[in-house]
Backbone as XML, in Angstrom:
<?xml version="1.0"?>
<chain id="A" units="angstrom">
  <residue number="1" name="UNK">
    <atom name="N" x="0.822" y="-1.189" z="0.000"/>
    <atom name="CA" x="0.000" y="0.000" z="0.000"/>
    <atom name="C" x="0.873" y="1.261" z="0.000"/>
  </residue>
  <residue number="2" name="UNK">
    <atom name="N" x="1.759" y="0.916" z="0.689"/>
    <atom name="CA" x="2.779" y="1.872" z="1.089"/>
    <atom name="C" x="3.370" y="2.725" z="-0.888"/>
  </residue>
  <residue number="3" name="UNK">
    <atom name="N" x="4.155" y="1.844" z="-1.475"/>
    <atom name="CA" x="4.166" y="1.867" z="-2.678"/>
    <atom name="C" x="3.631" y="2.785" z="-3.822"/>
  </residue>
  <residue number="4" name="UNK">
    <atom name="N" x="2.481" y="2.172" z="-3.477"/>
    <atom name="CA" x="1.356" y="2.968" z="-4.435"/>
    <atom name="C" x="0.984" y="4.305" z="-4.188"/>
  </residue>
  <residue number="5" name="UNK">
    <atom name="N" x="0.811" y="4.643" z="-2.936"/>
    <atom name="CA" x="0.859" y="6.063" z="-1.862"/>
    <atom name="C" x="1.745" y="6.656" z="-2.647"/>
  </residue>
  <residue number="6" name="UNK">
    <atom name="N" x="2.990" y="6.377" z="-2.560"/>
    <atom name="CA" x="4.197" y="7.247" z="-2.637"/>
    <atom name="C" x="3.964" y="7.401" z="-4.404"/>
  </residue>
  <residue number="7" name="UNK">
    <atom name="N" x="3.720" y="6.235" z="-4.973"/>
    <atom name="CA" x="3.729" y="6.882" z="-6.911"/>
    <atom name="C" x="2.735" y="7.305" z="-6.799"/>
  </residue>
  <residue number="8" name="UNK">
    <atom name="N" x="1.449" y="7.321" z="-6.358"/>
    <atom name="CA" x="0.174" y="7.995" z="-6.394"/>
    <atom name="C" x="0.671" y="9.248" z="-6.224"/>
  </residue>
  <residue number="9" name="UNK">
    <atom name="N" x="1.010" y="9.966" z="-5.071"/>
    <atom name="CA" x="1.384" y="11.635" z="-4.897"/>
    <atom name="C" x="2.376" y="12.073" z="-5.535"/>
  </residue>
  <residue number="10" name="UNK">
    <atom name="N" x="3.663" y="11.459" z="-6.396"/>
    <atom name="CA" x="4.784" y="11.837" z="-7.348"/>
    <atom name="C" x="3.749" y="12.092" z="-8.372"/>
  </residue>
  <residue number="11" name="UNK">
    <atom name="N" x="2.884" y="11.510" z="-8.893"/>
    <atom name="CA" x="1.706" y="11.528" z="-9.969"/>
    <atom name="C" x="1.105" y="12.361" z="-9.832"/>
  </residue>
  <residue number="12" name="UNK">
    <atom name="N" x="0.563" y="12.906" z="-9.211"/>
    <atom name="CA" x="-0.299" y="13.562" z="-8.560"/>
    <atom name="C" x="0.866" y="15.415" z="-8.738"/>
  </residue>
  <residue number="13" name="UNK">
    <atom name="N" x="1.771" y="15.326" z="-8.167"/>
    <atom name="CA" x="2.903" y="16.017" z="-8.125"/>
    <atom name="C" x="3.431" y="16.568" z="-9.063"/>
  </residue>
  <residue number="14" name="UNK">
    <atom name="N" x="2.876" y="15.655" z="-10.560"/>
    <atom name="CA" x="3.997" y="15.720" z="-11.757"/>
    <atom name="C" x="2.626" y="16.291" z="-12.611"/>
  </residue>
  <residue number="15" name="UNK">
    <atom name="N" x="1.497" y="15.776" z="-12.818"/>
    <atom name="CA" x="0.411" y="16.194" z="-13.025"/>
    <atom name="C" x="0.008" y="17.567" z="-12.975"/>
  </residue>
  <residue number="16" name="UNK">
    <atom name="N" x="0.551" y="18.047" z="-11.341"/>
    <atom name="CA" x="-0.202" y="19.529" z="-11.262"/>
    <atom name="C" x="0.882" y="20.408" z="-12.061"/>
  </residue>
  <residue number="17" name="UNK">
    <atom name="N" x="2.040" y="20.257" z="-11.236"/>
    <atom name="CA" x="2.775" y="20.912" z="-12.775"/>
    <atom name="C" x="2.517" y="21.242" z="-13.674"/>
  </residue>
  <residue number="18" name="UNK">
    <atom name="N" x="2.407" y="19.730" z="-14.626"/>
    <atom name="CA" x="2.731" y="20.162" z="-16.091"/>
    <atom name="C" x="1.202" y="20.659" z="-16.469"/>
  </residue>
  <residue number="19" name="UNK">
    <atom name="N" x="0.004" y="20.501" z="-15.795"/>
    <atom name="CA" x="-0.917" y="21.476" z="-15.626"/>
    <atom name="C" x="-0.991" y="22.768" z="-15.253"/>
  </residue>
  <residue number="20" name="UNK">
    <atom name="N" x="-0.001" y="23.293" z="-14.791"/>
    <atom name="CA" x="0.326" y="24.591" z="-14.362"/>
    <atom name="C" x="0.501" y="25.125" z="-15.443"/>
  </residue>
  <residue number="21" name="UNK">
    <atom name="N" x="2.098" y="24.440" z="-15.852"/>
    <atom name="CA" x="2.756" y="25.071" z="-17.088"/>
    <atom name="C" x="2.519" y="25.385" z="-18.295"/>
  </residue>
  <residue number="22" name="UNK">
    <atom name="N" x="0.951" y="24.031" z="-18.636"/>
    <atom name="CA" x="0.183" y="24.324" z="-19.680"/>
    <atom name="C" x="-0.937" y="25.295" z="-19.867"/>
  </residue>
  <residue number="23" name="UNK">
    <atom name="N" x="-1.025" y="25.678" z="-18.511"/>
    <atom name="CA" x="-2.206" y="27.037" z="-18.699"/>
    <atom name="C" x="-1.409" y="28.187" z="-18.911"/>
  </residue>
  <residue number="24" name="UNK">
    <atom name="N" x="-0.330" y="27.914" z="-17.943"/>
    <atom name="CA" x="0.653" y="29.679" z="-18.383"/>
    <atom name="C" x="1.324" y="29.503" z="-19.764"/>
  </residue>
  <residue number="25" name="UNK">
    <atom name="N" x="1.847" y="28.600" z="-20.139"/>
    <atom name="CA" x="1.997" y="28.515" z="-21.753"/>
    <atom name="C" x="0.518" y="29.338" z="-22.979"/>
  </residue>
  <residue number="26" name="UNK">
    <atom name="N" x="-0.520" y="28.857" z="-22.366"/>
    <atom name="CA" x="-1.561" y="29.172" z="-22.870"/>
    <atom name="C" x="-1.816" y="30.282" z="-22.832"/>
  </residue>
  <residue number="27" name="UNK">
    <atom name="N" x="-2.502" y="30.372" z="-21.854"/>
    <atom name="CA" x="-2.599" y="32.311" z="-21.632"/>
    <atom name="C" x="-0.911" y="33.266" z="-22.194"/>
  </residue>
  <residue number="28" name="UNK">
    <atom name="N" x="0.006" y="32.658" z="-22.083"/>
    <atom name="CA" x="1.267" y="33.942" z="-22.164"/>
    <atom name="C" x="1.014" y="33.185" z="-24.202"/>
  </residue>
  <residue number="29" name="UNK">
    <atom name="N" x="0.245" y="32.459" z="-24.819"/>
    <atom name="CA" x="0.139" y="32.483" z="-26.199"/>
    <atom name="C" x="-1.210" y="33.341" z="-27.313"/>
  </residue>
  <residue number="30" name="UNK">
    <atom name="N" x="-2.075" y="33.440" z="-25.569"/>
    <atom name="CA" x="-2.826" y="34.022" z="-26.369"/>
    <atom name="C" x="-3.528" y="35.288" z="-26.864"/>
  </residue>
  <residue number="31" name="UNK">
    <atom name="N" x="-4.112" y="35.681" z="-27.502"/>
    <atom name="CA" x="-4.367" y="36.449" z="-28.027"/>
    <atom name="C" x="-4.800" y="37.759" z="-27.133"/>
  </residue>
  <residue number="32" name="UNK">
    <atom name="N" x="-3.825" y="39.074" z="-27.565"/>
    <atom name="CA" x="-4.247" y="40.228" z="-26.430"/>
    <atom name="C" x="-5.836" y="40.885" z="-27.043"/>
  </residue>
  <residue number="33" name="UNK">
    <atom name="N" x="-6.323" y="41.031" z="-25.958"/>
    <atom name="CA" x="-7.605" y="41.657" z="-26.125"/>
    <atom name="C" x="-8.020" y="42.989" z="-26.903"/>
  </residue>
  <residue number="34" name="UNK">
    <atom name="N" x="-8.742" y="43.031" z="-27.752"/>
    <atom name="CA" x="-8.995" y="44.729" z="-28.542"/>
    <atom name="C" x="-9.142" y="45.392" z="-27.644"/>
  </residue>
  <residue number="35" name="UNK">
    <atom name="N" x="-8.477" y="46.736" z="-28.074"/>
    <atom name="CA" x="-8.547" y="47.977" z="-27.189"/>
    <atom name="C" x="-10.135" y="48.776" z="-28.124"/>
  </residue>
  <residue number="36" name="UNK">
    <atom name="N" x="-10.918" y="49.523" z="-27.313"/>
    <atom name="CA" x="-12.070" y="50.010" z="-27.868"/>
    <atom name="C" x="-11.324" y="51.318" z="-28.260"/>
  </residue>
  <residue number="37" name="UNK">
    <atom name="N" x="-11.628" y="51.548" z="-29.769"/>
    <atom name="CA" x="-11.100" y="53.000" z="-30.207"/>
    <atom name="C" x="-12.620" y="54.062" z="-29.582"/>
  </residue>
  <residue number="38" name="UNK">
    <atom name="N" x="-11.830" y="55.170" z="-30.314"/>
    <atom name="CA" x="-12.318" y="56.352" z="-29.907"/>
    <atom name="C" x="-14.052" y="56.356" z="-30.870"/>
  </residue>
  <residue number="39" name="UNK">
    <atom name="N" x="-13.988" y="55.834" z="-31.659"/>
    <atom name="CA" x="-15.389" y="55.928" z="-32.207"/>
    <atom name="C" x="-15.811" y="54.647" z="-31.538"/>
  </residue>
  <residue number="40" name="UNK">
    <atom name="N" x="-15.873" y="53.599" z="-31.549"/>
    <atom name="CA" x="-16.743" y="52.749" z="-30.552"/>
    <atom name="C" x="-16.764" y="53.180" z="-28.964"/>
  </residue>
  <residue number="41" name="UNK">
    <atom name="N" x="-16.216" y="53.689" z="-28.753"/>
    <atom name="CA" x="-16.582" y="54.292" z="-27.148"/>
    <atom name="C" x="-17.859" y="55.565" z="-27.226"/>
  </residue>
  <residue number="42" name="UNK">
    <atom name="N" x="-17.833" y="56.568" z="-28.586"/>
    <atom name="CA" x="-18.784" y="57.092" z="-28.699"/>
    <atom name="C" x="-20.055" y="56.340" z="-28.937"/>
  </residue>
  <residue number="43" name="UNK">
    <atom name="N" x="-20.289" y="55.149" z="-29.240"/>
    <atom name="CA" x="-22.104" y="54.673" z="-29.330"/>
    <atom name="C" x="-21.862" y="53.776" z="-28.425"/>
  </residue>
  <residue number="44" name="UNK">
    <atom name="N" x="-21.702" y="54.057" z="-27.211"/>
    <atom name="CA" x="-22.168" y="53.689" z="-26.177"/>
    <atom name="C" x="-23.157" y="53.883" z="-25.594"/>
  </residue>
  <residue number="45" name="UNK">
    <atom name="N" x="-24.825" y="53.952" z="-24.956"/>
    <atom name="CA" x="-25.973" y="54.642" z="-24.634"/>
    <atom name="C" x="-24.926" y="54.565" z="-22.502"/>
  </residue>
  <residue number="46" name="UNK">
    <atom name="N" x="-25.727" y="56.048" z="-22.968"/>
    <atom name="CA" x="-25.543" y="55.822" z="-21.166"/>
    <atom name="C" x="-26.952" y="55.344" z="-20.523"/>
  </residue>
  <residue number="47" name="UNK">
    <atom name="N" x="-26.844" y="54.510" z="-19.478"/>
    <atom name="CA" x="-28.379" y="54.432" z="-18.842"/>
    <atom name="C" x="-29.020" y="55.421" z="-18.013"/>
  </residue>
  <residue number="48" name="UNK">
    <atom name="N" x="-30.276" y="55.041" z="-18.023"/>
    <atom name="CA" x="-31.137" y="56.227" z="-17.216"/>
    <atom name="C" x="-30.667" y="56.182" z="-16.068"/>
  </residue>
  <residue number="49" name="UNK">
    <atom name="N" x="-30.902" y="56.817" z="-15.307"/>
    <atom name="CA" x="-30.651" y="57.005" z="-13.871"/>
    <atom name="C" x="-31.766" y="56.217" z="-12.765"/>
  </residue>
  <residue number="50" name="UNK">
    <atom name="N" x="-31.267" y="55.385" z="-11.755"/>
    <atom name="CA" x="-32.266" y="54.645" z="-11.122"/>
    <atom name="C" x="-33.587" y="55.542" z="-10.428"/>
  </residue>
  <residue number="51" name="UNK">
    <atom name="N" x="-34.478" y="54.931" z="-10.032"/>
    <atom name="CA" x="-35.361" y="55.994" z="-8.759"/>
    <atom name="C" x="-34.690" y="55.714" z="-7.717"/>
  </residue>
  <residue number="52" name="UNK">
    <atom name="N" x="-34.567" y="56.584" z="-6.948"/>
    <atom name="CA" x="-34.022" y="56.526" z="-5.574"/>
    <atom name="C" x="-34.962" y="55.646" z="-4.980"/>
  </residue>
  <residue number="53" name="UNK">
    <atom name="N" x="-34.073" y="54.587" z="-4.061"/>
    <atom name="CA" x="-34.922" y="53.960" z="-2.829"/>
    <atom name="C" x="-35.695" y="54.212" z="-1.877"/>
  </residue>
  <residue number="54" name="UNK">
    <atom name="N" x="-36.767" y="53.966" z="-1.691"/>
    <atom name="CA" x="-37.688" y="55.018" z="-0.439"/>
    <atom name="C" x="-36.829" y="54.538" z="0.927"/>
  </residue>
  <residue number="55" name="UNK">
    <atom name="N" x="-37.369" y="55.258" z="1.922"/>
    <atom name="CA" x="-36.680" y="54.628" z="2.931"/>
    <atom name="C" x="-37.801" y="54.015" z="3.795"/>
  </residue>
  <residue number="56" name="UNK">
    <atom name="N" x="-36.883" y="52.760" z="4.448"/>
    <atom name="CA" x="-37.943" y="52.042" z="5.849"/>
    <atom name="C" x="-38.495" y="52.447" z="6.107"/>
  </residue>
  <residue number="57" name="UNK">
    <atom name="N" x="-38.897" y="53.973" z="6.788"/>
    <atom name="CA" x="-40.075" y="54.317" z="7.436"/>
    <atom name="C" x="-40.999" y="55.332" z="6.382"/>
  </residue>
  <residue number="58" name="UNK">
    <atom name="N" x="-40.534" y="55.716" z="5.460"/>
    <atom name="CA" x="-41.862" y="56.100" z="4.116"/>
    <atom name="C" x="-42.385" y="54.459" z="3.791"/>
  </residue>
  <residue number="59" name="UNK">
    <atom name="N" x="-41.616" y="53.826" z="3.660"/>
    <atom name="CA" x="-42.143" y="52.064" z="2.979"/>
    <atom name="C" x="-43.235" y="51.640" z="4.420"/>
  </residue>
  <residue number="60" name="UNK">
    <atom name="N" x="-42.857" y="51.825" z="5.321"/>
    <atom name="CA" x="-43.437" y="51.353" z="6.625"/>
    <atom name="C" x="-45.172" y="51.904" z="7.284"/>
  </residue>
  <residue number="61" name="UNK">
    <atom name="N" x="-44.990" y="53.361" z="6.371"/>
    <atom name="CA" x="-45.745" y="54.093" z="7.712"/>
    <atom name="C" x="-47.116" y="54.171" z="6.471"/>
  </residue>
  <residue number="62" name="UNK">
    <atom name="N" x="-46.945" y="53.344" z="5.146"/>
    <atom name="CA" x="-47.896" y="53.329" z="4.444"/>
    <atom name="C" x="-48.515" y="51.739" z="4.683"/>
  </residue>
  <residue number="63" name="UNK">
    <atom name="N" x="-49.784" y="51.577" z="4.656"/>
    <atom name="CA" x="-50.412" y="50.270" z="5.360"/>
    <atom name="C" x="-50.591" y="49.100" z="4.496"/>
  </residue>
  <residue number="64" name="UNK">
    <atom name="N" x="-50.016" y="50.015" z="2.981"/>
    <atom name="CA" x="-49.705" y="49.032" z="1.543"/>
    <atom name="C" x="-48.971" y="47.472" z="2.002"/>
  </residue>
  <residue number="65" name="UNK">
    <atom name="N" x="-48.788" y="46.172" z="2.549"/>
    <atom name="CA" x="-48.412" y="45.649" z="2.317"/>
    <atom name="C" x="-47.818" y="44.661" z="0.910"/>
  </residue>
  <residue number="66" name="UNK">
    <atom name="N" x="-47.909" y="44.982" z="0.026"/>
    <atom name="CA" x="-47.892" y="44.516" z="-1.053"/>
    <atom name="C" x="-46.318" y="44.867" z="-2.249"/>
  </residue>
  <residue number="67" name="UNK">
    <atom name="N" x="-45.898" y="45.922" z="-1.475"/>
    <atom name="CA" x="-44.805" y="46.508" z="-1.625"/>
    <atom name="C" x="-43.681" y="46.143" z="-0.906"/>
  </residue>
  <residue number="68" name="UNK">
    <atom name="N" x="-44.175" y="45.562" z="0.210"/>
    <atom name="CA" x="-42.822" y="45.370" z="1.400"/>
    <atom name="C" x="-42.973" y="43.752" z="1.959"/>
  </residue>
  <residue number="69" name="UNK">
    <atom name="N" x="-42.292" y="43.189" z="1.591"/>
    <atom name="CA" x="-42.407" y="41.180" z="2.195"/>
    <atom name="C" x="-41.089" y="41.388" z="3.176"/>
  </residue>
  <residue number="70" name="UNK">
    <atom name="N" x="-41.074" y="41.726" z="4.432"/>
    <atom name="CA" x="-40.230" y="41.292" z="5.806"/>
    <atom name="C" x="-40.667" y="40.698" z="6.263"/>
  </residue>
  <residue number="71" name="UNK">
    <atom name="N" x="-38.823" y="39.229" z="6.215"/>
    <atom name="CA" x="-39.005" y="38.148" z="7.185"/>
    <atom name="C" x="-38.253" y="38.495" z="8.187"/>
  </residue>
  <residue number="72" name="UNK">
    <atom name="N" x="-38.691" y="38.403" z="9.321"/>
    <atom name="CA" x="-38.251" y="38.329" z="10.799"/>
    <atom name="C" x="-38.035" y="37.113" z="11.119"/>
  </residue>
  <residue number="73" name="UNK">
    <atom name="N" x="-36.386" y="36.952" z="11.413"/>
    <atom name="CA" x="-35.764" y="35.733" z="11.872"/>
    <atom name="C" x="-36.213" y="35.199" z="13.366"/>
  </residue>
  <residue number="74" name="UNK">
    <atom name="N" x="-36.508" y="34.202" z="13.578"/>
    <atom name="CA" x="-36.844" y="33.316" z="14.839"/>
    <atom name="C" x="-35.366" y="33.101" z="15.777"/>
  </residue>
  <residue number="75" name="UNK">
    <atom name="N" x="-35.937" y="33.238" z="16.616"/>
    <atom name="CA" x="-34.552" y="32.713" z="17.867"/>
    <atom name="C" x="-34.673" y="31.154" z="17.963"/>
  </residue>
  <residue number="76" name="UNK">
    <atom name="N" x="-33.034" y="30.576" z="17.250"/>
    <atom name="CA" x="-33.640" y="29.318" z="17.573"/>
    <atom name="C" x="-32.745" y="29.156" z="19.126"/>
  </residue>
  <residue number="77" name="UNK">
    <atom name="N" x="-33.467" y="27.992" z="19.576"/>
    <atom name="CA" x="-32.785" y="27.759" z="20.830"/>
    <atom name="C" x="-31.466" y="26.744" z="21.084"/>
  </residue>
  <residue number="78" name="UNK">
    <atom name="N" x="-30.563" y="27.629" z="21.598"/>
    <atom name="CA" x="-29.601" y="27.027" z="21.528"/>
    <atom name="C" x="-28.741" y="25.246" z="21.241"/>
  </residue>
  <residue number="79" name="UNK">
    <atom name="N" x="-29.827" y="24.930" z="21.853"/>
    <atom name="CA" x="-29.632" y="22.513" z="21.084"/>
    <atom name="C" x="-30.009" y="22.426" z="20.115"/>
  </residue>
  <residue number="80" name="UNK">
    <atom name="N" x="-30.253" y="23.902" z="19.199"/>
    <atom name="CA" x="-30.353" y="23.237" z="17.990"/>
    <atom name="C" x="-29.149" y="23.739" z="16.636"/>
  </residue>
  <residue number="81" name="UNK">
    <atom name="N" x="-28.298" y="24.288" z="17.439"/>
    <atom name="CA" x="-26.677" y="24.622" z="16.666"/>
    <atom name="C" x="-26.455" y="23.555" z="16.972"/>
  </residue>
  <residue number="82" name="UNK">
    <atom name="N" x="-25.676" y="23.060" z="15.649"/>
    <atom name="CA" x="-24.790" y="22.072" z="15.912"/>
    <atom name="C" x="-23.034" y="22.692" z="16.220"/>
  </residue>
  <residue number="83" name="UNK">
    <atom name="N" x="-22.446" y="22.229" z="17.197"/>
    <atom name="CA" x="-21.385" y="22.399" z="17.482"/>
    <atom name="C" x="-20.402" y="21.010" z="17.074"/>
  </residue>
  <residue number="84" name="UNK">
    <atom name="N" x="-18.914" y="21.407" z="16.721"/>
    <atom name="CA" x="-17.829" y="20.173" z="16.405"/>
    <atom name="C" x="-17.072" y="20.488" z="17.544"/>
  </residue>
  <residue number="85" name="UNK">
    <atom name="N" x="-17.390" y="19.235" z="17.681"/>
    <atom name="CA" x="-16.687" y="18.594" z="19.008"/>
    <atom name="C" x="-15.386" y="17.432" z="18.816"/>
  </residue>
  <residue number="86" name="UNK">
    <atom name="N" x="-14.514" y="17.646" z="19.785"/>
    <atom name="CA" x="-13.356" y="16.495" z="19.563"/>
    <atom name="C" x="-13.342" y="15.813" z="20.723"/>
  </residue>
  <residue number="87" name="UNK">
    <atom name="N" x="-13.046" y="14.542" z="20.662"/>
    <atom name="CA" x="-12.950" y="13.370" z="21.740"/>
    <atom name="C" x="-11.762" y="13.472" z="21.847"/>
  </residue>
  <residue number="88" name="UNK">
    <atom name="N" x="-10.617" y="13.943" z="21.317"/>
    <atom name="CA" x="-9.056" y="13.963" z="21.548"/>
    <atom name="C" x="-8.794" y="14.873" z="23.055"/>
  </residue>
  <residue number="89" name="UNK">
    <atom name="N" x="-7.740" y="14.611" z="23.251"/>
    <atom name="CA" x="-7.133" y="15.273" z="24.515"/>
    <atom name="C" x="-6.966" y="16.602" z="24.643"/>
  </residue>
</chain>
């Protein structure tokens, strides 16, 4: 078992490498990206401008529910976190 361990992770070892070397070979072969000239940067649309967000208490103090879905988180009680625990020393 012992054996196989040890060529398993040289493999494993020799693998990531030449996987390394073949992506940076790759990328340092390929092709640099177009730069946008000066006339394609002009037909660009700019976007509209958002509506401003109302705030919590304009959203709140109207009786509209239909606009506003708040969930209010529950207290759970503590035995029901799970905690990791070790039996070691």
């Amino acid at each position: 078992m012992k054996p196989f361990k040890n060529s398993l992770h040289i493999f494993i070892t020799f693998v990531s490498v030449f996987a390394f070397l073949g992506g940076w070979a790759t990328l340092a072969h390929s092709r640099k990206p177009i730069q946008p000239t000066q006339s394609q940067t002009n037909q660009i649309e700019a976007l509209p401008p958002l509506a401003p967000i109302p705030s919590f208490n304009s959203v709140t103090s109207n009786n509209d529910d239909s606009n506003l879905n708040i969930i209010v988180p529950t207290r759970r009680s503590r035995a029901t976190n799970s905690i990791f625990v070790t039996r070691g020393s």
